[in-house]
C-alpha positions as a Markdown table, in Angstrom:
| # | Residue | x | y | z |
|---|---|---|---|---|
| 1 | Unk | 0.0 | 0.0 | 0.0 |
| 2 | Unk | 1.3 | 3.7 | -1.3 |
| 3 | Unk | -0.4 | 5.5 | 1.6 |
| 4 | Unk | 2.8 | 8.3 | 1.6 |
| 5 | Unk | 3.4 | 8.8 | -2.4 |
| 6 | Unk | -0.7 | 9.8 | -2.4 |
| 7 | Unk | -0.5 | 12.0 | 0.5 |
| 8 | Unk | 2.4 | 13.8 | -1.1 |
| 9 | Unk | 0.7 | 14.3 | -4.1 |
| 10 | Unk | -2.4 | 15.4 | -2.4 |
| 11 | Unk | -0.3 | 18.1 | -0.6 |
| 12 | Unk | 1.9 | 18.7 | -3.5 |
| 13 | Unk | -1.3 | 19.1 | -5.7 |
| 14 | Unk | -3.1 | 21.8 | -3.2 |
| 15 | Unk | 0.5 | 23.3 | -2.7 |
| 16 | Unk | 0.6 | 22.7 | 0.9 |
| 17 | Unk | 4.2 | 22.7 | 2.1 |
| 18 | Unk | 5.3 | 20.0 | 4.8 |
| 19 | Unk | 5.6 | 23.1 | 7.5 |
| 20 | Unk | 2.0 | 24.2 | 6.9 |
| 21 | Unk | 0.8 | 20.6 | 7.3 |
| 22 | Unk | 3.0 | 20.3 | 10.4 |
| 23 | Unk | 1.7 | 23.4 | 12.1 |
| 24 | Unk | -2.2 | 22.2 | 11.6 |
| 25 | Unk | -1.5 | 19.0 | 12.4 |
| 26 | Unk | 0.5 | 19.2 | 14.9 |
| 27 | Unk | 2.8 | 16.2 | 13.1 |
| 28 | Unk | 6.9 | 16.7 | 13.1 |
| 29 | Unk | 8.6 | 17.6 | 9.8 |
| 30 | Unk | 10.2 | 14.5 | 10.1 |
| 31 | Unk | 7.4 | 12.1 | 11.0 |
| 32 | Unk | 5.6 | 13.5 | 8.1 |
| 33 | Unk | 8.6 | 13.1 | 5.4 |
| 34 | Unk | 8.5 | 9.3 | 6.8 |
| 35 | Unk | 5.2 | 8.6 | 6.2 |
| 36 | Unk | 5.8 | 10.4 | 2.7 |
| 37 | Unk | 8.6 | 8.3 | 1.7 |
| 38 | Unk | 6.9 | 5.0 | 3.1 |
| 39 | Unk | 9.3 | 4.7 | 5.9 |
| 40 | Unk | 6.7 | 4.9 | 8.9 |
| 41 | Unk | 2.9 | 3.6 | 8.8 |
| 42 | Unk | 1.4 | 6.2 | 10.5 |
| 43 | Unk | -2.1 | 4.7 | 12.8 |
| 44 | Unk | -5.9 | 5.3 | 11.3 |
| 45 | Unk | -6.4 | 8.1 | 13.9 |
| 46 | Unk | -2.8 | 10.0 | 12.5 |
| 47 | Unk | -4.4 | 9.2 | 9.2 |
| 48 | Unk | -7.8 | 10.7 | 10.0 |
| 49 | Unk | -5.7 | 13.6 | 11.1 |
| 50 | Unk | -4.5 | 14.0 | 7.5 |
| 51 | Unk | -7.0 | 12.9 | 5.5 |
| 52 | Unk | -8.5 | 15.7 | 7.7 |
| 53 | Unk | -5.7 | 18.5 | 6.6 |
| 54 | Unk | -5.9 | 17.2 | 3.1 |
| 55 | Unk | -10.2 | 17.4 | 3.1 |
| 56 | Unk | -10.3 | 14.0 | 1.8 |
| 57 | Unk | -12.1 | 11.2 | 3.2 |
| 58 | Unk | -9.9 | 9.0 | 4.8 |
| 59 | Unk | -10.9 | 5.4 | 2.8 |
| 60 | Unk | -10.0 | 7.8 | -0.5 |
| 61 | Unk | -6.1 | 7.0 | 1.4 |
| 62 | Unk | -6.7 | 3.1 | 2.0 |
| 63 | Unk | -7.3 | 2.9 | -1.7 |
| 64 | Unk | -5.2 | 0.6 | -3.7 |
| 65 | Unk | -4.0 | 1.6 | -7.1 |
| 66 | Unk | -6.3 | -0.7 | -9.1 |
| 67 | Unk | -9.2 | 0.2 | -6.8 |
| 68 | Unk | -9.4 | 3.8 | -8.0 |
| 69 | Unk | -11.6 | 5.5 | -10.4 |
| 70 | Unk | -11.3 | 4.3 | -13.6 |
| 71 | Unk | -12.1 | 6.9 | -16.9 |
| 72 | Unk | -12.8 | 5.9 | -20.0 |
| 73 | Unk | -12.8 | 8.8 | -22.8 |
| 74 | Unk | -15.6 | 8.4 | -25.5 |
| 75 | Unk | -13.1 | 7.9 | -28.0 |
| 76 | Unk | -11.2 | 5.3 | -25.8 |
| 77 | Unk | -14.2 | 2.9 | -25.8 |
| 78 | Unk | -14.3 | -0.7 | -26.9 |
| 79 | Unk | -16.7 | -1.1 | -29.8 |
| 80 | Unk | -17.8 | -4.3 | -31.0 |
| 81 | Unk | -20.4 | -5.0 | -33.8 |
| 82 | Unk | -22.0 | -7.8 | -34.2 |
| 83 | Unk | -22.0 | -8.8 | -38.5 |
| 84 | Unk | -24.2 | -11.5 | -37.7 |
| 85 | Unk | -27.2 | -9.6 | -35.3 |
| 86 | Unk | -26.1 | -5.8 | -37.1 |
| 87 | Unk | -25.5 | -5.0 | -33.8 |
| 88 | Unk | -22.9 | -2.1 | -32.3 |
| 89 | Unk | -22.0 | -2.8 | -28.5 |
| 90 | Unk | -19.9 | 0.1 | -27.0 |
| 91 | Unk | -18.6 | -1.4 | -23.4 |
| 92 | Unk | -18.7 | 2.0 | -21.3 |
| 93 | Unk | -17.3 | 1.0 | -18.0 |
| 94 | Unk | -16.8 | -2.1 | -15.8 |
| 95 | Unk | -15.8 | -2.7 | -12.3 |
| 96 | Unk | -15.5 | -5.8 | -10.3 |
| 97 | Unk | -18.4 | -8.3 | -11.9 |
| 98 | Unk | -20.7 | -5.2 | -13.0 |
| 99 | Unk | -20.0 | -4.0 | -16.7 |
| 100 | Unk | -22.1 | -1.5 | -18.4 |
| 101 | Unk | -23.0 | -1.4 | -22.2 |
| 102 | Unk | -24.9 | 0.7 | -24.5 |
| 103 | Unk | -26.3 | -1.1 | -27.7 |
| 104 | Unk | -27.4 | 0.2 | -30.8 |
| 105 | Unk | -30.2 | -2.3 | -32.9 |
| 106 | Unk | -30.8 | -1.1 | -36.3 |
| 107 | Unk | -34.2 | -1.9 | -37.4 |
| 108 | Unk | -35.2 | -5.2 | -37.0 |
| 109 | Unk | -32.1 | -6.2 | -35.5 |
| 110 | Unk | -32.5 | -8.2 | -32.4 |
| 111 | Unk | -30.3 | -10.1 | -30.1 |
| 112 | Unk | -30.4 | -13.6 | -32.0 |
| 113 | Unk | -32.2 | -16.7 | -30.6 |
| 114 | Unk | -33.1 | -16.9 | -27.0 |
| 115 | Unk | -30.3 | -16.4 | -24.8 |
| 116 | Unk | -28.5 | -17.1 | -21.6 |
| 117 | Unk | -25.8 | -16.7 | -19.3 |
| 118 | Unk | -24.9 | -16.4 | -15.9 |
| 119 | Unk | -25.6 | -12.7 | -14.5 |
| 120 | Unk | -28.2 | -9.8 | -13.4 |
| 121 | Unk | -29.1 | -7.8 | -16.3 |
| 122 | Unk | -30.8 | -4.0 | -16.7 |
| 123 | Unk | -31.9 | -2.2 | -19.3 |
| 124 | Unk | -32.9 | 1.2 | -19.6 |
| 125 | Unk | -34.1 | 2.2 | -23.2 |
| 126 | Unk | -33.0 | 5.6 | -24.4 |
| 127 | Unk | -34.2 | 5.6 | -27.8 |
| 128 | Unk | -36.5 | 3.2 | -30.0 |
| 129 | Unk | -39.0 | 0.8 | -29.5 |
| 130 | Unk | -37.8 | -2.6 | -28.6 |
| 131 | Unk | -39.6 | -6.2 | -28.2 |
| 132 | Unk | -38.2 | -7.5 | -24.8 |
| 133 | Unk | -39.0 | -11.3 | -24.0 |
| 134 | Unk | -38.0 | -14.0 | -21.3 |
| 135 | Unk | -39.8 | -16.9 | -20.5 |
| 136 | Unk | -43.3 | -16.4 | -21.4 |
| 137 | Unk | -42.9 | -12.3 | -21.0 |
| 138 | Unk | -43.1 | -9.8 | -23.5 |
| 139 | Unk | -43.4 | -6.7 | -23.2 |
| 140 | Unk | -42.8 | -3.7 | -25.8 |
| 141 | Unk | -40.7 | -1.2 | -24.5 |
| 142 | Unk | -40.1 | 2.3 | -25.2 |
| 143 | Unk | -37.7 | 5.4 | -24.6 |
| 144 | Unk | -37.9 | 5.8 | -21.1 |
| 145 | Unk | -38.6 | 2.3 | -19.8 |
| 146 | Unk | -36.7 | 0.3 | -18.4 |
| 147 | Unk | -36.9 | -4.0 | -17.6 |
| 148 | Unk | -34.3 | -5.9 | -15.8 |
| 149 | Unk | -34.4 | -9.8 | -15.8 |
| 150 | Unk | -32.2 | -13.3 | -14.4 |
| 151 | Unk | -29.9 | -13.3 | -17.3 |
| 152 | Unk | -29.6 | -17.3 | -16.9 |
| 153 | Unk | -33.0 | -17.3 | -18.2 |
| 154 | Unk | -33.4 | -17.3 | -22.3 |
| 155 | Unk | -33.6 | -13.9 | -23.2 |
| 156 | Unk | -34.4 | -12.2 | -26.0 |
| 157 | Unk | -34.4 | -8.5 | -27.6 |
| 158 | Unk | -35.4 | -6.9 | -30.8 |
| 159 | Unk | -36.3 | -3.4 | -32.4 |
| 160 | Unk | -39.4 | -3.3 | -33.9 |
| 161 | Unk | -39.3 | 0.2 | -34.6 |
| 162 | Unk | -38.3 | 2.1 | -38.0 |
| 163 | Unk | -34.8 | 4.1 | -36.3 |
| 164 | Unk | -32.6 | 2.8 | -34.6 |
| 165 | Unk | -33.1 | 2.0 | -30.9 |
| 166 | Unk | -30.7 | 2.5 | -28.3 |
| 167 | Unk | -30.4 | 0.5 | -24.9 |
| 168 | Unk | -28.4 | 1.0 | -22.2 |
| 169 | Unk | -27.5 | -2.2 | -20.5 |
| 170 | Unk | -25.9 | -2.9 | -16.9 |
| 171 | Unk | -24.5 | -6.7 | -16.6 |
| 172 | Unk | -23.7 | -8.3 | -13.3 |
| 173 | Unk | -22.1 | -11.8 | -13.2 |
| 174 | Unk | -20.6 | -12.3 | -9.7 |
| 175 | Unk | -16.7 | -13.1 | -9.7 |
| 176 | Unk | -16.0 | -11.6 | -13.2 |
| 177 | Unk | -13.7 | -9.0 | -13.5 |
């Protein structure tokens, strides 16, 4: 754990300087400078102190690297398309077993047979008209509405509208990454 490289960059970033820090904090120069250079762990109530100082909430500090915000610019995003279903799948974030997808259906493009796979699903439609089945329900769906099903369950989606139709989908499968 990098506790001391983020608090320096913290204080680096809102051009604090060590003696300022020491005088609110009450911390030695030195102490400080340890904990900086990941010589000394300082104890959670020293880092609430900080985190304090810095107006950042301590967890934020207990972070590990891979555990922190993740960006992904528009034009960074993974696109698939699917020749097969005319399908374009943009993957706009993941974390831990939850991914998030928005899908584009041309008309009259739908999702291909029934379905399944291990997973949650959600779906929030932003633009189109879409036909939404699993199991024996089937519902028509429209901008705006939003369905959510047991993705291990044959699924099934398709646009029956004359644009395209544009569905944002959230996918939890517990344990992926």
């Amino acid at each position: 754990m990098d506790i001391g490289s983020k608090i320096r960059a913290i204080r680096n970033r809102k051009k604090i300087t060590i003696a300022q820090m020491c005088e609110e904090t009450g911390l030695s120069k030195g102490f400080i400078s340890n904990v900086e250079n990941n010589h000394t762990s300082p104890s959670i109530s020293t880092l609430q102190t900080i985190a304090a100082f810095l107006k950042v909430p301590l967890p934020y500090l207990l972070l590990e690297k891979d555990e922190h915000m993740k960006v992904i610019r528009k034009n960074e995003r993974e696109v698939t398309t699917s020749k097969e279903f005319d399908l374009k799948v943009e993957h706009l974030a993941s974390r831990g077993g939850l991914a998030v997808r928005l899908v584009e259906f041309p008309p009259g493009a739908s999702t291909g047979g029934r379905n399944a796979h291990e997973g949650e699903e959600c779906h929030l439609v932003l633009k189109g008209k879409v036909l939404a089945e699993q199991g024996e329900d089937s519902y028509i769906m429209e901008e705006g509405d939003t369905f959510s099903w047991c993705a291990s369950v044959p699924h099934y989606v398709k646009n029956i509208g004359d644009d395209i139709a544009s569905v944002l989908i959230a996918v939890y499968t517990e344990g992926s990454e």
